[in-house]
C-alpha positions as a Markdown table, in Angstrom:
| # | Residue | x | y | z |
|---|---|---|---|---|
| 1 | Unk | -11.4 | 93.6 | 26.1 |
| 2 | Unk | -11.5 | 90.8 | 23.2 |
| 3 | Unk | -10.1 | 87.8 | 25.3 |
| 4 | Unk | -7.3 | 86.9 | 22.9 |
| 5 | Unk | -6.9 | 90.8 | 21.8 |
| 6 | Unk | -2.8 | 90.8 | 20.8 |
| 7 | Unk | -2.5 | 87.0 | 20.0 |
| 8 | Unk | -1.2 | 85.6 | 17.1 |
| 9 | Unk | -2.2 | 82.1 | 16.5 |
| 10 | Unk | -1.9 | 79.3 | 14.2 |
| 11 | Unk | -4.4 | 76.5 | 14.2 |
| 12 | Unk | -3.7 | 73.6 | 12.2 |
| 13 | Unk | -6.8 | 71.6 | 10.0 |
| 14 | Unk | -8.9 | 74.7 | 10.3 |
| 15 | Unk | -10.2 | 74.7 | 6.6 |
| 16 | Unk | -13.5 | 73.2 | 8.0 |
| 17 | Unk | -15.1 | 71.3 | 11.1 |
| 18 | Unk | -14.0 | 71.3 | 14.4 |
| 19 | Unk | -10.8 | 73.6 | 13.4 |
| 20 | Unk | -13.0 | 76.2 | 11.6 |
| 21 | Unk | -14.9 | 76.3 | 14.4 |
| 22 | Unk | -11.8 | 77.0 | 16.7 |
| 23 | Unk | -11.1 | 79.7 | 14.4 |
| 24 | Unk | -14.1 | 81.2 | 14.1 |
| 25 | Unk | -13.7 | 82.1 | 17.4 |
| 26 | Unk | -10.5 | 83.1 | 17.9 |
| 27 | Unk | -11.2 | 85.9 | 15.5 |
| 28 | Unk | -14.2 | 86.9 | 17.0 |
| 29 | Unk | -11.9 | 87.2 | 20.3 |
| 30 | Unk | -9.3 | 89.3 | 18.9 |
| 31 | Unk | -6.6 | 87.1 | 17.6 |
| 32 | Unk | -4.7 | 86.6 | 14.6 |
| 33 | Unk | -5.2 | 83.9 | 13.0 |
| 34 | Unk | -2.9 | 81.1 | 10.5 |
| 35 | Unk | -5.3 | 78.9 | 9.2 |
| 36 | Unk | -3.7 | 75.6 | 7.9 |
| 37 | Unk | -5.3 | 72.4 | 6.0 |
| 38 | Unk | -4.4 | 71.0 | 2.9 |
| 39 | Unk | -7.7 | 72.0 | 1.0 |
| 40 | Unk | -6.2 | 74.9 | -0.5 |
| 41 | Unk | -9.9 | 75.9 | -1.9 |
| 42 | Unk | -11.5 | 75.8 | 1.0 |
| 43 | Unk | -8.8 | 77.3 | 3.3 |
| 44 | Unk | -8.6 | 80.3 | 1.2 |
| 45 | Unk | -12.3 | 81.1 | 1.0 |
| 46 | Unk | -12.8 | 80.7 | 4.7 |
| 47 | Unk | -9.8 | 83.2 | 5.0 |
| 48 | Unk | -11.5 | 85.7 | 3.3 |
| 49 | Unk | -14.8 | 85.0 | 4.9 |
| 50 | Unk | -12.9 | 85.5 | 8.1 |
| 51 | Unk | -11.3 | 88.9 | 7.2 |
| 52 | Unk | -8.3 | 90.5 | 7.5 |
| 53 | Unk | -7.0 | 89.2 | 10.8 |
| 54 | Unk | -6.6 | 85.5 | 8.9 |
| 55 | Unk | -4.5 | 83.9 | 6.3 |
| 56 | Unk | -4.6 | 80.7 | 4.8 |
| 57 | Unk | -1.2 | 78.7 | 4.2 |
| 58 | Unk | -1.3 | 75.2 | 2.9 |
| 59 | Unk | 0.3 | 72.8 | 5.1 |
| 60 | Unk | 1.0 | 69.0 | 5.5 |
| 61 | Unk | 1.4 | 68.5 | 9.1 |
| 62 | Unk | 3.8 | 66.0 | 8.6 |
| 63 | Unk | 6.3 | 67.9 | 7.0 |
| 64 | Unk | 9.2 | 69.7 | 8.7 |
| 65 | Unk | 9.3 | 72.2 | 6.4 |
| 66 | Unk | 5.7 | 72.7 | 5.7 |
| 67 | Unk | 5.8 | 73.2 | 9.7 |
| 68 | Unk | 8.7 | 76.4 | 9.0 |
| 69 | Unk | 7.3 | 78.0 | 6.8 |
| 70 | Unk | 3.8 | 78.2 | 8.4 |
| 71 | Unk | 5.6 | 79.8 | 11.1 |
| 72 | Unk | 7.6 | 82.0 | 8.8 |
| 73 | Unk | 4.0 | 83.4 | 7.0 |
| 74 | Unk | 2.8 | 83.7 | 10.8 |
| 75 | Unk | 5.9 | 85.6 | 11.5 |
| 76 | Unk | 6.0 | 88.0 | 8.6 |
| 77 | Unk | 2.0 | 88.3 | 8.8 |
| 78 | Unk | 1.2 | 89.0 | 12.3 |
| 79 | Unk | 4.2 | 89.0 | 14.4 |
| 80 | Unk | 5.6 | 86.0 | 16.9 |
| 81 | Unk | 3.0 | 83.0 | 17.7 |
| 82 | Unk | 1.3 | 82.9 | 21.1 |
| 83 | Unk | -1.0 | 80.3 | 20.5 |
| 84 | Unk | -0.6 | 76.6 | 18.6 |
| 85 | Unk | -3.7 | 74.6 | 18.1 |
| 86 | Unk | -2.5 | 71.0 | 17.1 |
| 87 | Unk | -5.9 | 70.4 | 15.6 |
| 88 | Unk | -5.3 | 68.5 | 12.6 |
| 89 | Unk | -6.0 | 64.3 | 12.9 |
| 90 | Unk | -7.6 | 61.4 | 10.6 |
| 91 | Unk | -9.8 | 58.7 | 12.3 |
| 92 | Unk | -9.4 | 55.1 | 10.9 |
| 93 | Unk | -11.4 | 52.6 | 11.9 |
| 94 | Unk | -9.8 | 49.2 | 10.7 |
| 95 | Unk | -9.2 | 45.7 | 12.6 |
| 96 | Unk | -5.5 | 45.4 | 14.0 |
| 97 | Unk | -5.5 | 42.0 | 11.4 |
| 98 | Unk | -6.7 | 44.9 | 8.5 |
| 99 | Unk | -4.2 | 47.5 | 9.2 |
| 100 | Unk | -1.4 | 47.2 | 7.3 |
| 101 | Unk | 1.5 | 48.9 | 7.9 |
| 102 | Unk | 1.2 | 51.9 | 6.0 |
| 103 | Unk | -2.1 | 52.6 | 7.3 |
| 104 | Unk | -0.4 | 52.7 | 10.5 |
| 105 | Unk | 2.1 | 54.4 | 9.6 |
| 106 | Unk | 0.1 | 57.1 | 7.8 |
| 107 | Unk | -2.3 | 57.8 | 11.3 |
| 108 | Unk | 1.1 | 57.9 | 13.4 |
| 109 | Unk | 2.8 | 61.1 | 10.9 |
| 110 | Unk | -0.8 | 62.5 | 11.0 |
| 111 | Unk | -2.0 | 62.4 | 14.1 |
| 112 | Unk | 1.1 | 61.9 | 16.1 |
| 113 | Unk | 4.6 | 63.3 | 14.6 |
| 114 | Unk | 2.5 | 66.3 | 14.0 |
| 115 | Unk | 1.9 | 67.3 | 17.1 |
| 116 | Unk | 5.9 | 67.0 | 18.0 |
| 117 | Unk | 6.5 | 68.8 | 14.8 |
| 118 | Unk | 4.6 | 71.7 | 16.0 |
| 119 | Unk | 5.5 | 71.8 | 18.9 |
| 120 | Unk | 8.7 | 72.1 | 18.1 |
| 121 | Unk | 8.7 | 74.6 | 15.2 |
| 122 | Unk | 6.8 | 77.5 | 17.5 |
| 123 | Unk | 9.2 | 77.1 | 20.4 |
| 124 | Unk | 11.5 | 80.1 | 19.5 |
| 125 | Unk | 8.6 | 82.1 | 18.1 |
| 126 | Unk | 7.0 | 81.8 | 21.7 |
| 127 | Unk | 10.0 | 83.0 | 23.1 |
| 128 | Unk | 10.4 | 86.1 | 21.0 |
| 129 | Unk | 6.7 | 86.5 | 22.5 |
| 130 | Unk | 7.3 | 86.4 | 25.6 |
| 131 | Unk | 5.0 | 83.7 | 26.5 |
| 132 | Unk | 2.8 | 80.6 | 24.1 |
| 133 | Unk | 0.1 | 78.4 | 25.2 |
| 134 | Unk | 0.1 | 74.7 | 22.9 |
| 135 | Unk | -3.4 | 73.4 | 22.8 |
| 136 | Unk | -3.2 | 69.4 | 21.4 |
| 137 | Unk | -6.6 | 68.3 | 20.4 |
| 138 | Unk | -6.1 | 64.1 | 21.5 |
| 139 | Unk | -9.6 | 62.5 | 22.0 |
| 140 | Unk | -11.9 | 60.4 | 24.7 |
| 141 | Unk | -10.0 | 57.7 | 22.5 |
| 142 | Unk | -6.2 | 59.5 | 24.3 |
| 143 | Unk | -8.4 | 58.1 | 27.9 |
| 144 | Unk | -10.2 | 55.3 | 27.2 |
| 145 | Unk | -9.6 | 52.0 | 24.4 |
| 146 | Unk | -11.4 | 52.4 | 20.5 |
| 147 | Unk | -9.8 | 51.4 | 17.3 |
| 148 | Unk | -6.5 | 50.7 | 17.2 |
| 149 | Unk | -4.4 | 53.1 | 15.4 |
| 150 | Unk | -6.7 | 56.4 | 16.1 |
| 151 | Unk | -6.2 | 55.4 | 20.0 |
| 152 | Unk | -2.4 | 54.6 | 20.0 |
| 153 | Unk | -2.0 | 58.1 | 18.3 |
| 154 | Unk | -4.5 | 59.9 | 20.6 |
| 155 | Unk | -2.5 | 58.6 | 23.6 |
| 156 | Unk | 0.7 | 59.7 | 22.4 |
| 157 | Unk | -1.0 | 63.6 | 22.3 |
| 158 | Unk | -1.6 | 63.2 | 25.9 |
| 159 | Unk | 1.8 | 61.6 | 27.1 |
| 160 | Unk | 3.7 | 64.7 | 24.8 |
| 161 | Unk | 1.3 | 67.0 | 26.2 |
| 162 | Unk | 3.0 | 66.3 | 29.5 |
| 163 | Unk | 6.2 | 65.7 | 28.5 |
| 164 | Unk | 6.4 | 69.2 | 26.0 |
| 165 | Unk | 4.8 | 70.9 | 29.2 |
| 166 | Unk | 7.5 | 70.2 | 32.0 |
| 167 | Unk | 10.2 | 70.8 | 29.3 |
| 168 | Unk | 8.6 | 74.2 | 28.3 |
| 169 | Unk | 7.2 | 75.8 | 31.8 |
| 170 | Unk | 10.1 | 77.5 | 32.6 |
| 171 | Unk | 9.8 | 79.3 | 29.3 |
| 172 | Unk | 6.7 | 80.7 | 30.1 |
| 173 | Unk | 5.5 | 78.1 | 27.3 |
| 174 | Unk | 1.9 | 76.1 | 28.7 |
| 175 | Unk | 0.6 | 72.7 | 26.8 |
| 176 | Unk | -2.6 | 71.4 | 27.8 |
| 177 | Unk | -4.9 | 68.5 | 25.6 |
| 178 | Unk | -8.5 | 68.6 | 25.0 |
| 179 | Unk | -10.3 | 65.4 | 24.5 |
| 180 | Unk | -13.2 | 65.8 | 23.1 |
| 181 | Unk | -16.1 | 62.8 | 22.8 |
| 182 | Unk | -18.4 | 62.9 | 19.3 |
| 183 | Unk | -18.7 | 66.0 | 18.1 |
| 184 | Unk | -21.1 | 67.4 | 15.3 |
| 185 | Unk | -18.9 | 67.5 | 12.2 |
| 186 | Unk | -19.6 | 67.2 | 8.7 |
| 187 | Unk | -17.7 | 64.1 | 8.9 |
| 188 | Unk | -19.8 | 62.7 | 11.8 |
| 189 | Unk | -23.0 | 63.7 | 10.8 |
| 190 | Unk | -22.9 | 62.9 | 7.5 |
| 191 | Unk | -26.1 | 60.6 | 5.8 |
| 192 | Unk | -24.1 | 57.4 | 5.6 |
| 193 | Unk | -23.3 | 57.9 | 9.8 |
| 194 | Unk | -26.5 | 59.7 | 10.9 |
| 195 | Unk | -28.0 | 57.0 | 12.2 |
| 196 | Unk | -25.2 | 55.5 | 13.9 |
| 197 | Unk | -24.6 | 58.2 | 15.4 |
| 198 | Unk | -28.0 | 59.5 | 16.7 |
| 199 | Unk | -28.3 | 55.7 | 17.9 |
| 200 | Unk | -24.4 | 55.9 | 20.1 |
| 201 | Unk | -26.1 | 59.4 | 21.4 |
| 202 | Unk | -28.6 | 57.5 | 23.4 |
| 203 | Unk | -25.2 | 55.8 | 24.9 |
| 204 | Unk | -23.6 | 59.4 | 26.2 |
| 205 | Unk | -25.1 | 60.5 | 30.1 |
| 206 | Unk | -26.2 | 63.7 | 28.7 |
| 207 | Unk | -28.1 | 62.0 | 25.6 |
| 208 | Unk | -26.9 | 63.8 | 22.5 |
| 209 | Unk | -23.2 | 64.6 | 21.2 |
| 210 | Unk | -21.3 | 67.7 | 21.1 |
| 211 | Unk | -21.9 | 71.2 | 19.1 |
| 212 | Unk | -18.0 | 72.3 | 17.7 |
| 213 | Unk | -18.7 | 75.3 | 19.2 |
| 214 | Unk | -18.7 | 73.6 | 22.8 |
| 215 | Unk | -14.8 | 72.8 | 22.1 |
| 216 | Unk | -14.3 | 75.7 | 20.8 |
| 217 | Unk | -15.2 | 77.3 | 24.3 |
| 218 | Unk | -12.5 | 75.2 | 26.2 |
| 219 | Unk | -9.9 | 75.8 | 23.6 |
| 220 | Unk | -10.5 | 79.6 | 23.8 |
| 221 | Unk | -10.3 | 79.2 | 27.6 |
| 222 | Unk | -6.7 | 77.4 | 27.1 |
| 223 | Unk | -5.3 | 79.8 | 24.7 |
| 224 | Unk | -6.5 | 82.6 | 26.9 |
| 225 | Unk | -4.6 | 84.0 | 30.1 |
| 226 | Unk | -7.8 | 82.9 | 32.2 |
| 227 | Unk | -6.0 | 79.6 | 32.1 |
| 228 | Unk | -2.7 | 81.1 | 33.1 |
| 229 | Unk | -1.7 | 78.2 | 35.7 |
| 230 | Unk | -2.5 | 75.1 | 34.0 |
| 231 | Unk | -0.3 | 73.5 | 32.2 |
| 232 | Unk | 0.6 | 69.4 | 31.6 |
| 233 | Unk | -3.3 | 68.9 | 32.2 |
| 234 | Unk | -6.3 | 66.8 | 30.3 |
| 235 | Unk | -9.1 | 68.7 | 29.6 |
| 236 | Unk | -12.2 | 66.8 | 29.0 |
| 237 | Unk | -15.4 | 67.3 | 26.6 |
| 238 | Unk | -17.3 | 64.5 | 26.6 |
| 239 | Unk | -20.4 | 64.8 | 27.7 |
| 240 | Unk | -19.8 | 62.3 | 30.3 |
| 241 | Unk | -18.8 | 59.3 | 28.6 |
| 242 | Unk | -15.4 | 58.9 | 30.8 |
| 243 | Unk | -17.9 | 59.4 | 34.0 |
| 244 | Unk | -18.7 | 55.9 | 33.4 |
């Protein structure tokens, strides 16, 4: 049996890189799957490529309402949510003396009020379920220090992860974060960053970074019932950086 055969989930960012990925393989797992982004073209053309176990509904993850009516489509599509993936974030890599305050602001609603928005809007549709598992994507950067703005933020995942987790347990509700190091995206990878980054890879114990795919495996494992009693807890996928 498909590993997430019955599960309806919605995974936020997913119109490309690490989120497609995550998507990707919840389908091939047996769930049902609300893709959000706000790249309407490309959300809807990986829907179809995906079949007819996803849909694509435009979202901005900092919206309230946005957040309902995702789980309304998810609702009227599929049936109640099992699974959230908070996988939507932006990176920003600016001085503290360079941000300004709306920069700031912007990465906090992004990468931040998100997550407690989503958290909060699947709550009751859990609980029509029966049972939900929250996976927040944070970062190495939610562990260890980086640029200021994109760490703040990936902290806060962690410390709600916990938080959202005690609140939740006795609701048969589990929230777990995954904090992945460098991972292979287009937006990593890309010719203006390739060198950068093959020269950081030399930096990581196990010399090169991450494949999506490889946090896509620990995701699936979270939104799965082989993870049935872990809950509050950091998973790591790093390749060892935090080892040091």
């Amino acid at each position: 049996m498909a590993r997430l055969e019955g599960k309806v989930a919605i995974i936020t960012g997913s119109a490309q890189g690490m989120g497609a990925a995550h998507a990707k393989k919840f389908i091939e797992e047996g769930a049902k799957v609300v893709l959000t982004d706000l790249n309407e073209e490309k959300g809807n053309a990986f829907a179809a490529e995906l079949g007819e176990n996803a849909i694509f509904v435009k979202q901005n993850v900092a919206n309230e309402e946005d957040w309902k009516n995702v789980v309304a489509k998810a609702e009227e599509a599929f049936g109640p949510v099992n699974v959230l993936v908070n996988n939507a974030g932006i990176t920003m890599a600016k001085s503290i003396t360079d941000t300004s305050v709306e920069d700031y602001r912007k990465i906090v609603e992004i990468n931040q009020v998100s997550v407690f928005l989503g958290i909060k809007s699947v709550v009751s549709s859990m609980e029509k379920a029966g049972q939900g598992t929250i996976v927040n994507i944070s970062s190495l950067n939610g562990l260890v220090g980086g640029a200021v703005g994109y760490t703040d933020t990936k902290f806060a995942v962690r410390g709600i992860t916990k938080a959202a987790a005690l609140e939740l347990a006795p609701k048969n509700i589990r929230v777990n974060s995954v904090h992945p190091g460098v991972i292979a995206t287009p937006m990593v990878v890309q010719e203006d960053t390739k060198a950068a980054v093959e020269a950081f890879s030399k930096m990581i114990p196990m010399g090169r970074v991450a494949e999506p795919e490889e946090v896509s495996n620990l995701v699936l494992y979270l939104a799965s019932e082989e993870s049935s009693y872990s809950t509050g807890s950091e998973f790591i996928v790093d390749g060892g950086m935090s080892a040091r």
